[in-house]
MDAnalysis code that builds the backbone (N, CA, C; Angstrom):
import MDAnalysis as mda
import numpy as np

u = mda.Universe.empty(390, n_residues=130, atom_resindex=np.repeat(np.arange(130), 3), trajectory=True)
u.add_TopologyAttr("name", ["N", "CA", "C"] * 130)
u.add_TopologyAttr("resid", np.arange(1, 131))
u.add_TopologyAttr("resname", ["UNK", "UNK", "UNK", "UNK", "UNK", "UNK", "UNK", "UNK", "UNK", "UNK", "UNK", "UNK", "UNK", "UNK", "UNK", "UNK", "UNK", "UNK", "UNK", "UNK", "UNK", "UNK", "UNK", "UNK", "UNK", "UNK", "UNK", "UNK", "UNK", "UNK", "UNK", "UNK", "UNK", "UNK", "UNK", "UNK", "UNK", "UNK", "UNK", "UNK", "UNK", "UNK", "UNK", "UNK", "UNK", "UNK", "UNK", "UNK", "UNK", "UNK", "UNK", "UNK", "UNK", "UNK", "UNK", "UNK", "UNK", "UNK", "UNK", "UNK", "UNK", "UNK", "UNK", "UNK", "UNK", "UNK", "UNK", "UNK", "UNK", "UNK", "UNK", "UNK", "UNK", "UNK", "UNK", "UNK", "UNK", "UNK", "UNK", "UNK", "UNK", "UNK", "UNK", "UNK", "UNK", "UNK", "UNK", "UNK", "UNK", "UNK", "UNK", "UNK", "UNK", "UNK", "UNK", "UNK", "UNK", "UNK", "UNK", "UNK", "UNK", "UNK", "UNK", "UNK", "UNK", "UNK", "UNK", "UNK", "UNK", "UNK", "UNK", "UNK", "UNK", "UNK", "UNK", "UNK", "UNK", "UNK", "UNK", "UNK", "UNK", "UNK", "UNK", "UNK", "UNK", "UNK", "UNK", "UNK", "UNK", "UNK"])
u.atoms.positions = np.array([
    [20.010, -12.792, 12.281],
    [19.461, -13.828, 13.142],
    [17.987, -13.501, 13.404],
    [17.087, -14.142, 13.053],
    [15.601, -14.518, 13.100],
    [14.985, -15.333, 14.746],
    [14.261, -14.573, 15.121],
    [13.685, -15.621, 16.849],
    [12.344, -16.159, 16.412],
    [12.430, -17.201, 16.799],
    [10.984, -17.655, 16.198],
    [10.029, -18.123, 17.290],
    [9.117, -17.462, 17.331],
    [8.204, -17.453, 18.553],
    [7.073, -18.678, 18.596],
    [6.120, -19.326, 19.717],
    [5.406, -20.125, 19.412],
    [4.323, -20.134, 18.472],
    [3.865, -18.607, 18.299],
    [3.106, -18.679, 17.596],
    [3.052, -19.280, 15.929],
    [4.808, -18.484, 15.579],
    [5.534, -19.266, 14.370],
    [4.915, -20.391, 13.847],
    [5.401, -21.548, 14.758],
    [5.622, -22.628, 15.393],
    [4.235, -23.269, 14.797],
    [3.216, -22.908, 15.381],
    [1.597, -23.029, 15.642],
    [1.289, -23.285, 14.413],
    [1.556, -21.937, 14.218],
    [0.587, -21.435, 12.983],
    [1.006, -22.450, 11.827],
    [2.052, -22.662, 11.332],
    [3.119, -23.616, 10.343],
    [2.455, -25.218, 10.435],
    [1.995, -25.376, 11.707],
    [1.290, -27.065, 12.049],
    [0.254, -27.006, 11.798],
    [-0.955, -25.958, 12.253],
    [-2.053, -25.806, 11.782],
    [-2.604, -25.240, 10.338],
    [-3.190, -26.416, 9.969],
    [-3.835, -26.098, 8.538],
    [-4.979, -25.278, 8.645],
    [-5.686, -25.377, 10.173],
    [-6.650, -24.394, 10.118],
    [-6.846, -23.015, 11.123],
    [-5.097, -22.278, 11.490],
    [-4.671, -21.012, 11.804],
    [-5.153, -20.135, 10.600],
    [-5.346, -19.541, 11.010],
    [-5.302, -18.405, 9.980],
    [-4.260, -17.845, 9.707],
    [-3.047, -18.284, 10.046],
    [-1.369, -17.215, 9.426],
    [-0.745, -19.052, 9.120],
    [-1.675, -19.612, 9.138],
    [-0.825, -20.882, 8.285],
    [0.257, -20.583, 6.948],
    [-0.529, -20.005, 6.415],
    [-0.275, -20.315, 5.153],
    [0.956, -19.270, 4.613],
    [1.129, -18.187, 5.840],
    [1.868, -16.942, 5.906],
    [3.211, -17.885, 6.515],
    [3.111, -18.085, 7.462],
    [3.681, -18.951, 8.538],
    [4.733, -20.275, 7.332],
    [3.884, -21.118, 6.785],
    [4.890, -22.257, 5.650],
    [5.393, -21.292, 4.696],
    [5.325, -20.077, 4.345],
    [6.066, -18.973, 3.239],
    [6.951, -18.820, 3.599],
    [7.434, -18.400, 4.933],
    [8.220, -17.822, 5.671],
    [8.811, -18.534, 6.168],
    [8.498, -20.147, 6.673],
    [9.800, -21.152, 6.521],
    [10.359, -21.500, 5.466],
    [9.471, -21.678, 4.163],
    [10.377, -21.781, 3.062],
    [11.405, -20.946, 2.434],
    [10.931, -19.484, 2.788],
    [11.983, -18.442, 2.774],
    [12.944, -18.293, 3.711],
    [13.031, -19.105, 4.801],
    [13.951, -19.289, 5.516],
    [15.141, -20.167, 5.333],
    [14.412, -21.247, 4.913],
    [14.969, -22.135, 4.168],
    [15.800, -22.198, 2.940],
    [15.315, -21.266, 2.002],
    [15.763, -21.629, 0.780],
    [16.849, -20.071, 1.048],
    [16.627, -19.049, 1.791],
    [17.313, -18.093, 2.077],
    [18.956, -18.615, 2.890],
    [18.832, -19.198, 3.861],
    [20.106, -20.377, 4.593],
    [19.721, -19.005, 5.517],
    [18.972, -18.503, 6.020],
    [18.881, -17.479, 7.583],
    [18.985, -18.288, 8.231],
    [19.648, -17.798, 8.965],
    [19.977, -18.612, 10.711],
    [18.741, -18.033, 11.654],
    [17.980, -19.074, 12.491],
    [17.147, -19.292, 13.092],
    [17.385, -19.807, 14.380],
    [16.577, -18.492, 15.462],
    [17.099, -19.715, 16.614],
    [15.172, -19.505, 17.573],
    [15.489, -20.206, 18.297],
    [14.753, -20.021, 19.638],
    [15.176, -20.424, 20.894],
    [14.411, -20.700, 21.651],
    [14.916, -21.011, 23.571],
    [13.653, -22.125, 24.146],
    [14.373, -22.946, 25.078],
    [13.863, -23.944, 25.360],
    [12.280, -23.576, 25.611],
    [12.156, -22.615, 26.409],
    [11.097, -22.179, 27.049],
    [9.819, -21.892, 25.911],
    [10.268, -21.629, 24.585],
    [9.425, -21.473, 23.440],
    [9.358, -23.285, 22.906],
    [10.009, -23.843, 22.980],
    [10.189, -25.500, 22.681],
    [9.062, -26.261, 23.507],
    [9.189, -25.596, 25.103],
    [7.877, -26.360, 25.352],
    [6.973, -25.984, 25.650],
    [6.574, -25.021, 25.451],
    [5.100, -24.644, 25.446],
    [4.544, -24.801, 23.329],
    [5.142, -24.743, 23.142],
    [4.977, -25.333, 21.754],
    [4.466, -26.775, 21.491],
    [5.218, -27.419, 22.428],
    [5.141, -28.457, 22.062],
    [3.590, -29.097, 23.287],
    [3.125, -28.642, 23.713],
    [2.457, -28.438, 24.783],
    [1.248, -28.349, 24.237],
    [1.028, -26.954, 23.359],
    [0.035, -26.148, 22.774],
    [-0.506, -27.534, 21.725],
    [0.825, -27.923, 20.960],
    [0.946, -28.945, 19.699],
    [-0.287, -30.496, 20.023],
    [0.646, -30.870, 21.228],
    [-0.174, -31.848, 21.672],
    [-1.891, -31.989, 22.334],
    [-1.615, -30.619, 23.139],
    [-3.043, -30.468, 23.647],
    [-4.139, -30.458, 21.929],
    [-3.683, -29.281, 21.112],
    [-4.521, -29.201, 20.416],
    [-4.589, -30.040, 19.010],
    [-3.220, -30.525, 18.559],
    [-3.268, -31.202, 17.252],
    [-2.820, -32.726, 17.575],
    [-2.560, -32.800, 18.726],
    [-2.452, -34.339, 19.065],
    [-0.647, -34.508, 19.255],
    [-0.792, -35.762, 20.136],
    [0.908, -36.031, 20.151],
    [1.420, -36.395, 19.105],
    [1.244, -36.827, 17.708],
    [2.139, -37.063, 17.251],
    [2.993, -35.653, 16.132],
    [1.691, -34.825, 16.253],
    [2.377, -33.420, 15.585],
    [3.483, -32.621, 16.379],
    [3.228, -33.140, 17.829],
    [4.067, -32.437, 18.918],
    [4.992, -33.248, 18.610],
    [5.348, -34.620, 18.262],
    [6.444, -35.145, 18.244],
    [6.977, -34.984, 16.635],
    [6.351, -34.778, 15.745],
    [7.058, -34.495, 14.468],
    [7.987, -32.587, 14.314],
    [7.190, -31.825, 15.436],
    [7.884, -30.520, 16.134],
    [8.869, -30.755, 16.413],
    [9.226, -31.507, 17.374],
    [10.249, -31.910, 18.045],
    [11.425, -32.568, 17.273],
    [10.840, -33.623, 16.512],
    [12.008, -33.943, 15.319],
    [12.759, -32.699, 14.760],
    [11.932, -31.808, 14.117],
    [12.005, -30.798, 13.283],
    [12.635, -29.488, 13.730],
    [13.720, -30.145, 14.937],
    [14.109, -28.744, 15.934],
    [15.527, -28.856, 15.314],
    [16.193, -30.243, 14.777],
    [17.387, -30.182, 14.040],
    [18.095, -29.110, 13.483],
    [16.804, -28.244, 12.842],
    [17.500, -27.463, 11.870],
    [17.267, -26.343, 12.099],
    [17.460, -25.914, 13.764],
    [17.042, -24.441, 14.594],
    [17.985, -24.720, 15.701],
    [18.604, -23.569, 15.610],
    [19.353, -23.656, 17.397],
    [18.577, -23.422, 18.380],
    [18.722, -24.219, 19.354],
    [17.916, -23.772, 20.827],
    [18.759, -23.817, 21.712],
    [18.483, -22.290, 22.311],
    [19.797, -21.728, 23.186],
    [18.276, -22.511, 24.642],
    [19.730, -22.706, 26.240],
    [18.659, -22.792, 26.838],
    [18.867, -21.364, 28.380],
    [17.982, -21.496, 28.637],
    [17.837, -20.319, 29.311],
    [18.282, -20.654, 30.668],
    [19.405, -19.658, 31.575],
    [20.079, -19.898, 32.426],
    [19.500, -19.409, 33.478],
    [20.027, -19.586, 34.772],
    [18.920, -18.468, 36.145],
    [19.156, -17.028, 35.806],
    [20.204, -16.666, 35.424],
    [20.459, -15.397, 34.977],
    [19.241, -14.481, 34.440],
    [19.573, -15.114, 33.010],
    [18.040, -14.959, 32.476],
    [16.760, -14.834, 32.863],
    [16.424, -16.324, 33.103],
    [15.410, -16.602, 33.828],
    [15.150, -15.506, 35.067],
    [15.893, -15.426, 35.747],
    [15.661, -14.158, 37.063],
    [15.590, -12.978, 36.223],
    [16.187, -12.669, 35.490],
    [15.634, -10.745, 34.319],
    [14.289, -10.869, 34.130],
    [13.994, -12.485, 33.717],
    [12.486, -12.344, 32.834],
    [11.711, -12.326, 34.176],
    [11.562, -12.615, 34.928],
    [10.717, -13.262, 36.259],
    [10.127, -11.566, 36.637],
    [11.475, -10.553, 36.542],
    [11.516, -9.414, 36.665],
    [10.529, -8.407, 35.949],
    [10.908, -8.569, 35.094],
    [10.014, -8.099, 33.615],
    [8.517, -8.505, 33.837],
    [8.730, -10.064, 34.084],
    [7.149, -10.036, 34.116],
    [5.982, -9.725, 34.987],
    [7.177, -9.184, 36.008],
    [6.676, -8.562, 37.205],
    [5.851, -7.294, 36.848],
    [6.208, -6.338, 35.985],
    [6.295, -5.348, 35.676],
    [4.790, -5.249, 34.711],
    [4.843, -6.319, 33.650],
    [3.258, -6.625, 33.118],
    [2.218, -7.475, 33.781],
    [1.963, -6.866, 34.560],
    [0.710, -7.663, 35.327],
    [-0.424, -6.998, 34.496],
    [-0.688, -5.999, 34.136],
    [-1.996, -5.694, 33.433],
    [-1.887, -5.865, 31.930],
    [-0.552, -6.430, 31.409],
    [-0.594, -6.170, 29.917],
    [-0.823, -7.567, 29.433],
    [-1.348, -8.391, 30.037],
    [-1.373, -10.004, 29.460],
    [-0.320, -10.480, 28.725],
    [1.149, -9.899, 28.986],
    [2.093, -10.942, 28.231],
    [2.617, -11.947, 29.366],
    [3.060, -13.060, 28.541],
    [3.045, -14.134, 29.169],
    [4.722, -14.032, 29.693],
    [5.068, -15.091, 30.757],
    [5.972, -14.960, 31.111],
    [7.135, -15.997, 30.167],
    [6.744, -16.851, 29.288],
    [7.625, -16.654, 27.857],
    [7.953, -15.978, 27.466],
    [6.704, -15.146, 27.046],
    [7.118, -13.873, 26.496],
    [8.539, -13.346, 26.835],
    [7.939, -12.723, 28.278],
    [9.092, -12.100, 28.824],
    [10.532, -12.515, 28.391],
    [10.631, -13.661, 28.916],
    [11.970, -14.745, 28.803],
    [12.423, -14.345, 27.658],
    [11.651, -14.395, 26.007],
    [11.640, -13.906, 25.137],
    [12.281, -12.416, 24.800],
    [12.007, -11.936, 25.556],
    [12.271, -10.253, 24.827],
    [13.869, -10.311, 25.490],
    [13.782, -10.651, 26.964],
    [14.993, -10.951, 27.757],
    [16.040, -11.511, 26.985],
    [15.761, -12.521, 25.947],
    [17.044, -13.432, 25.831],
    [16.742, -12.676, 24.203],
    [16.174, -12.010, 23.211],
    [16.149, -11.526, 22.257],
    [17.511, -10.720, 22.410],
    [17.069, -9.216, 23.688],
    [18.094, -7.937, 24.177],
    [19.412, -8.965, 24.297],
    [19.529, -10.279, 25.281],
    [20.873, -10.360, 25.530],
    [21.662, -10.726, 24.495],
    [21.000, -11.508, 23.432],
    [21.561, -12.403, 22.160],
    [21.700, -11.047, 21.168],
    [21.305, -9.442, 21.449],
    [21.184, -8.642, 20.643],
    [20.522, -8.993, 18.822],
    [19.182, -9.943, 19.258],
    [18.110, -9.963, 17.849],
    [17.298, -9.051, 17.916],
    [17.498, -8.743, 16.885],
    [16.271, -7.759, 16.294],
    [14.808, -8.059, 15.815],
    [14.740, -9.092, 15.088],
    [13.715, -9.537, 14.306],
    [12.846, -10.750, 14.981],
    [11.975, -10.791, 14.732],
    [11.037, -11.850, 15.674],
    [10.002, -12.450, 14.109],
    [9.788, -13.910, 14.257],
    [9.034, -14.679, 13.271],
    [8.131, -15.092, 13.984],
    [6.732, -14.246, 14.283],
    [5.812, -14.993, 14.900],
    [4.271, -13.991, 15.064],
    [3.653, -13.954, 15.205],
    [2.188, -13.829, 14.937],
    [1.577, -13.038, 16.838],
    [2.408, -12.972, 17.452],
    [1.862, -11.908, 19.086],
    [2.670, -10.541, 18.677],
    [1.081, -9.763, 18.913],
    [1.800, -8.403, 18.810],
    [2.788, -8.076, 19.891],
    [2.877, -8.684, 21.067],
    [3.359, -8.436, 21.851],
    [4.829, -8.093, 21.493],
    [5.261, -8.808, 20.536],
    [6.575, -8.250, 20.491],
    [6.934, -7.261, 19.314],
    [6.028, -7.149, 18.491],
    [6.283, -5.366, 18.259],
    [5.863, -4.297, 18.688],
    [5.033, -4.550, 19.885],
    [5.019, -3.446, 20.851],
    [5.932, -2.928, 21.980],
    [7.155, -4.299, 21.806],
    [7.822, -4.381, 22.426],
    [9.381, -4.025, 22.249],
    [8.920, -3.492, 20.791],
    [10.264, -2.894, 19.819],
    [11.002, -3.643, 19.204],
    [10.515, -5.071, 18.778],
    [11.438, -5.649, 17.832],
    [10.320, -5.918, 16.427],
    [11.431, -6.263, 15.557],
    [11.055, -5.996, 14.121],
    [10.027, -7.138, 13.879],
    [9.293, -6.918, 13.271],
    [8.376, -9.009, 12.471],
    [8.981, -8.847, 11.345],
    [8.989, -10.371, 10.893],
    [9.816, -10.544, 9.772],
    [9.204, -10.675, 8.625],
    [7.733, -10.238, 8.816],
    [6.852, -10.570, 7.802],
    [7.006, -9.515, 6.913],
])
């Protein structure tokens, strides 16, 4: 099981990211591989957020189509209260409180591997899939 972070996300829409082109490899190898892929609501909308502010609404809405073929688990208070926790804890390290949510629901779903472009989460001890 593969987590796919916003940056993923980003980078795959933008033709002019610089891990674009890394980013459409690695869905097609996802793809043509049948890996199971998931993410969490909380990565859905700030994605879709990032999408619209910067590439316009209708790329945010062709994102959104394109969630069909990804599970999105959604994040409970449970959760949500671990990460709130966590992100308590990085006040000087600039990760975001996605993030957090992120690493939180990675440990509980027990994933290893992360598809996405912030070091934050291999500093954070999970694998990139690059």
């Amino acid at each position: 099981m593969i987590f796919i972070d916003t940056s993923a996300f980003y980078a795959a829409s933008d033709k002019s990211d610089q891990f674009y082109t890394i980013a459409k490899g690695l869905f097609e190898k996802i793809q043509k591989d049948r890996l199971e892929i998931v993410t969490h609501n909380y990565v859905v909308v700030e994605t879709v957020a990032l999408l619209q502010r910067r590439l316009g609404h209708m790329c945010a809405l062709r994102f959104l189509k394109s969630l069909d073929e990804i599970a999105v688990f959604f994040i409970d208070n449970a959760l949500q209260s671990k990460s709130l926790e966590k992100f308590k804890t990085h006040v000087s390290t600039k990760i975001s409180f996605v993030d957090c949510v992120s690493f939180i629901f990675m440990e509980h779903q027990k994933i290893k591997t992360f598809f996405g472009f912030d070091s934050h989460f291999k500093k954070s001890g999970f694998k990139d899939f690059l």
